[in-house]
Residue frames relative to the residue before (quaternion, step in Angstrom):
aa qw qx qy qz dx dy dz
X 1.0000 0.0000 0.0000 0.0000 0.00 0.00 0.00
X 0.4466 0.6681 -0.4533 0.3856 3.74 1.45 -0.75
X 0.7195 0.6306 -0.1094 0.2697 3.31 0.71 -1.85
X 0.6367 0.4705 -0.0854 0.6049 3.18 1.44 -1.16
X 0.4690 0.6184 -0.3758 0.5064 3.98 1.26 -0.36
X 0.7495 0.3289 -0.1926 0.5413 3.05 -0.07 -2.82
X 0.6376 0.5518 -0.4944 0.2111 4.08 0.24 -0.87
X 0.7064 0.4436 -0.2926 0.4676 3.72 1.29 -0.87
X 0.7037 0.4461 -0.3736 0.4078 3.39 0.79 -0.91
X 0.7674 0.4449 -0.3442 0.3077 3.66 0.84 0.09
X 0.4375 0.5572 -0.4234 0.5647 2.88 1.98 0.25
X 0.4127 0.7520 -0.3505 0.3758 3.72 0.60 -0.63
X 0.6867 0.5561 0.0887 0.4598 2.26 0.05 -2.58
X 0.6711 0.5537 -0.2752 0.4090 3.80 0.17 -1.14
X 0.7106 0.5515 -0.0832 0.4289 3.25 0.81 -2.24
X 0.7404 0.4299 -0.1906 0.4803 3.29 0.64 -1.54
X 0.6054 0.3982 -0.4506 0.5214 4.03 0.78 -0.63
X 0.6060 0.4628 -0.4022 0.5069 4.25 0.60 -0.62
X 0.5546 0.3521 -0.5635 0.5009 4.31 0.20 -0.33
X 0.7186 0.4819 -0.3528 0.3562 3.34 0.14 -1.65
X 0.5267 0.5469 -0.4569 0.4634 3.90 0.38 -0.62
X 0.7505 0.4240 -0.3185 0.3943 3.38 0.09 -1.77
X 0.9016 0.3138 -0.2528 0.1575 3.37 0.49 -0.80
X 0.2684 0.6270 -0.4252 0.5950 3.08 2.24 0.68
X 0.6628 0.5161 -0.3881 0.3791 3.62 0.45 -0.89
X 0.6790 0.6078 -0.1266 0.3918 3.43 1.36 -1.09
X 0.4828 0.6651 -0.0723 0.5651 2.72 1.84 -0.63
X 0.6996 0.4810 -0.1729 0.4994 3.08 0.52 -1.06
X 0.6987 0.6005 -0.1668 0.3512 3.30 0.47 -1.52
X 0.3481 -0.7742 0.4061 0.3386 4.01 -0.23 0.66
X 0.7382 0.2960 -0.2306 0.5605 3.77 1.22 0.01
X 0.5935 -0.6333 0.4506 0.2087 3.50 -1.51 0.34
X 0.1451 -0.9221 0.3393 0.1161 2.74 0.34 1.61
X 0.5269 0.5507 -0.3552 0.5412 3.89 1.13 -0.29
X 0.5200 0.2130 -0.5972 0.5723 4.01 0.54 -0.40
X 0.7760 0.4219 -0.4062 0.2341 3.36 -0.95 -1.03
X 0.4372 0.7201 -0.3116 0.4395 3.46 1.17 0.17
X 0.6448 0.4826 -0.0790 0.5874 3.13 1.19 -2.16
X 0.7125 0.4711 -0.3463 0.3880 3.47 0.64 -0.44
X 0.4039 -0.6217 0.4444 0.5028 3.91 1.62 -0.60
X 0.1549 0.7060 -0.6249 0.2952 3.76 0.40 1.32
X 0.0398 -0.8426 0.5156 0.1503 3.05 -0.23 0.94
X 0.3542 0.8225 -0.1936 0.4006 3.42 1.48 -0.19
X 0.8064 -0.0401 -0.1232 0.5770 3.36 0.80 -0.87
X 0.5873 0.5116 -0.4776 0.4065 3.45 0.79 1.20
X 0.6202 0.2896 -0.4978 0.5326 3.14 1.44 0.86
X 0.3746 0.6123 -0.5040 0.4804 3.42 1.14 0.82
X 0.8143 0.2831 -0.1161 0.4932 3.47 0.08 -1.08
X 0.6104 0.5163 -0.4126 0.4366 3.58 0.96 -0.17
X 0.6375 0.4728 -0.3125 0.5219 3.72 1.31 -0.93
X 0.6816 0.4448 -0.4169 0.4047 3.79 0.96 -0.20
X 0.4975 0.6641 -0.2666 0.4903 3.60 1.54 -0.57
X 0.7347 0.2085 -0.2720 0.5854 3.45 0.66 -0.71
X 0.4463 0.7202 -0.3758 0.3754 3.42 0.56 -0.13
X 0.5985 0.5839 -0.1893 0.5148 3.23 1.25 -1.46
X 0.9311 0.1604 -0.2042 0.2561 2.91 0.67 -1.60
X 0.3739 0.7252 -0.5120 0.2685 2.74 1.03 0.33
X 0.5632 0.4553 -0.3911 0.5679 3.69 1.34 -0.35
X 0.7968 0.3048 -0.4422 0.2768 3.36 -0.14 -0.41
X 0.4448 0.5940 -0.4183 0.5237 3.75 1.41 0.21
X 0.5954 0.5314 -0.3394 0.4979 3.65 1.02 -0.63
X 0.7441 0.3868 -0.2116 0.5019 3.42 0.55 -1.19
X 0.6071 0.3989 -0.5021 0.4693 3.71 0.80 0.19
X 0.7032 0.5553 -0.3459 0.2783 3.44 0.73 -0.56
X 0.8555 0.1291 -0.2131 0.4539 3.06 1.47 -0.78
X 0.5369 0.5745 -0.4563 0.4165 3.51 0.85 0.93
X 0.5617 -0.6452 0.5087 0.0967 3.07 -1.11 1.50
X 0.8703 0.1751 -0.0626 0.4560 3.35 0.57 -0.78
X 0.6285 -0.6576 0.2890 0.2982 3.61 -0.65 0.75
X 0.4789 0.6947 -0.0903 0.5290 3.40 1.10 -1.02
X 0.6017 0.4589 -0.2927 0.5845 3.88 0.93 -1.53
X 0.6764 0.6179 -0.2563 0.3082 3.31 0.47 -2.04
X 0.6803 0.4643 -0.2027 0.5297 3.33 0.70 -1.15
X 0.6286 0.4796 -0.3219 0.5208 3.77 0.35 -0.73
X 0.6683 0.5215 -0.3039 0.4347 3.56 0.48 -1.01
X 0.6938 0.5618 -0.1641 0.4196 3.71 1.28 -1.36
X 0.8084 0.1454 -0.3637 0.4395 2.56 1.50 -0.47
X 0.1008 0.6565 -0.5771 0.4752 3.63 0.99 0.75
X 0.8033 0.3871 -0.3042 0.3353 3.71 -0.30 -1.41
X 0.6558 0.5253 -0.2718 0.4692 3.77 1.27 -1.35
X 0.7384 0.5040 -0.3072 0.3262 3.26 1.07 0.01
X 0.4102 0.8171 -0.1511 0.3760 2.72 2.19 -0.56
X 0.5921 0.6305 -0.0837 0.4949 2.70 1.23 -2.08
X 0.7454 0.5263 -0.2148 0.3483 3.17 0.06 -1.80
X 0.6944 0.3197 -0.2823 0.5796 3.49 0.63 -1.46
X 0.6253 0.5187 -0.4984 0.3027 3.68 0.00 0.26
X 0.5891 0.4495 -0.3618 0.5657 3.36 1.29 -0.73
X 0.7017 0.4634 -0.4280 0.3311 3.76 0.50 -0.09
X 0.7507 0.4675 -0.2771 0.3757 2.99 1.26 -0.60
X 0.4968 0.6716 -0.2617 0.4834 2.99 1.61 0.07
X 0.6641 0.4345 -0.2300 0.5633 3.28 1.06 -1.08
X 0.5909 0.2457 -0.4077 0.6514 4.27 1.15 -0.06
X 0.6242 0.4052 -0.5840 0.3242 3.74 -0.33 0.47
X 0.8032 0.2220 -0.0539 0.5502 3.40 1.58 -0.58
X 0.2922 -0.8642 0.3808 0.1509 3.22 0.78 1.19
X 0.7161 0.3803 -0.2854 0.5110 4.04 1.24 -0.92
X 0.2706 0.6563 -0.6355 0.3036 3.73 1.13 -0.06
X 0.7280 0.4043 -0.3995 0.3833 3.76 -0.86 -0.86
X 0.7464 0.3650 -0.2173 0.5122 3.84 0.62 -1.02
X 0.6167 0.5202 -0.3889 0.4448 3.67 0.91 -0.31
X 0.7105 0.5209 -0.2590 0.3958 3.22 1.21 -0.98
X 0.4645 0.6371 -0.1981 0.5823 3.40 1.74 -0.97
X 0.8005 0.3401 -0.2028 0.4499 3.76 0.87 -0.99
X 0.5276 -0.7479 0.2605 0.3073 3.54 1.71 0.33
X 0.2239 0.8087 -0.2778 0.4677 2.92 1.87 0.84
X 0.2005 -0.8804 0.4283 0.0361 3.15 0.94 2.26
X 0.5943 0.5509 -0.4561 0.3677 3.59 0.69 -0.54
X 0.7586 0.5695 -0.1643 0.2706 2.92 0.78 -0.77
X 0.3122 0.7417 -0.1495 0.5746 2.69 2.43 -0.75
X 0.6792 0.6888 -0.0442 0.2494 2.50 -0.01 -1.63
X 0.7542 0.2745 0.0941 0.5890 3.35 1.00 -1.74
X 0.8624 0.0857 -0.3691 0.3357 3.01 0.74 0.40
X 0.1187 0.7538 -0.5097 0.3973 3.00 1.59 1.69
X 0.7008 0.5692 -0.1903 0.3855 2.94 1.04 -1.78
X 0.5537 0.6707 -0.3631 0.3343 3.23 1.04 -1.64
X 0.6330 0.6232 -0.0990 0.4486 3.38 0.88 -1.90
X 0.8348 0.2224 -0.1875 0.4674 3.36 -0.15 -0.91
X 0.3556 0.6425 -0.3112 0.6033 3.57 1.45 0.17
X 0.7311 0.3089 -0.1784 0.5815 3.73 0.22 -1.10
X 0.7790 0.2252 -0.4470 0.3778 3.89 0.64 -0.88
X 0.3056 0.7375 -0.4696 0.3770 3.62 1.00 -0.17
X 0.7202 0.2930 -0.1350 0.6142 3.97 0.36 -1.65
X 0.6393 0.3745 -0.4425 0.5051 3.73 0.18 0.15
X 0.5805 0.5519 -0.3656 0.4741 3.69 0.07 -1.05
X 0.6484 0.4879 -0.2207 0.5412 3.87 0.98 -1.26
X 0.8523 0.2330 -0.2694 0.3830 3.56 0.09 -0.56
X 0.3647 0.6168 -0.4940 0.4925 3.40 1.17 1.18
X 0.6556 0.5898 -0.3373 0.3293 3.36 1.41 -0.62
């Protein structure tokens, strides 16, 4: 029954630290990335999708290798920060990123999907 507990609360747990990401991430970001979504942007849904999986890809890491619930969390958030400062530092290495993305400018998209899942990829790893 232990198994079936830690198995839900860390899915939960898992899900609920990825909404909360997305919507700090959204936050963060100078445009709205879900209207412009609804509208067929493709641009900032391979932006924000490559930071989303990014994420998780840490917080799947940090379930695998933390023993203790508490770690898991700490790590998650470690990882949401990760993320975050990457989109910032992206967005000052490329000052028109935010408007390119806003302007549906898939390359651009594109790159900093990658950027993202790239960064959660090498994080997600150094939990290991």
């Amino acid at each position: 029954m232990d198994a079936l507990i830690s198995y839900f609360l860390h899915l939960t747990s898992g899900l609920a630290m990825v909404a909360a990401f997305a919507g700090i991430y959204m936050a963060v970001t100078p445009f709205h990335e879900l209207a412009l979504i609804r509208q067929g942007f493709v641009a900032p849904a391979l932006s924000l999708g490559g930071a989303v999986i990014g994420f998780s890809l840490t917080v799947a890491s940090s379930i695998l290798h933390n023993d203790s619930y508490p770690l898991f969390m700490m790590w998650c958030g470690a990882g949401l920060t990760v993320q975050v400062v990457t989109y910032a530092v992206l967005a000052r290495a490329f000052p028109r990123l935010p408007d390119q993305l806003a302007g549906n400018n898939v390359a651009a998209g594109a790159t900093a999907g990658i950027v993202s899942l790239v960064v959660g990829i090498i994080n997600a790893a150094c939990m290991s």
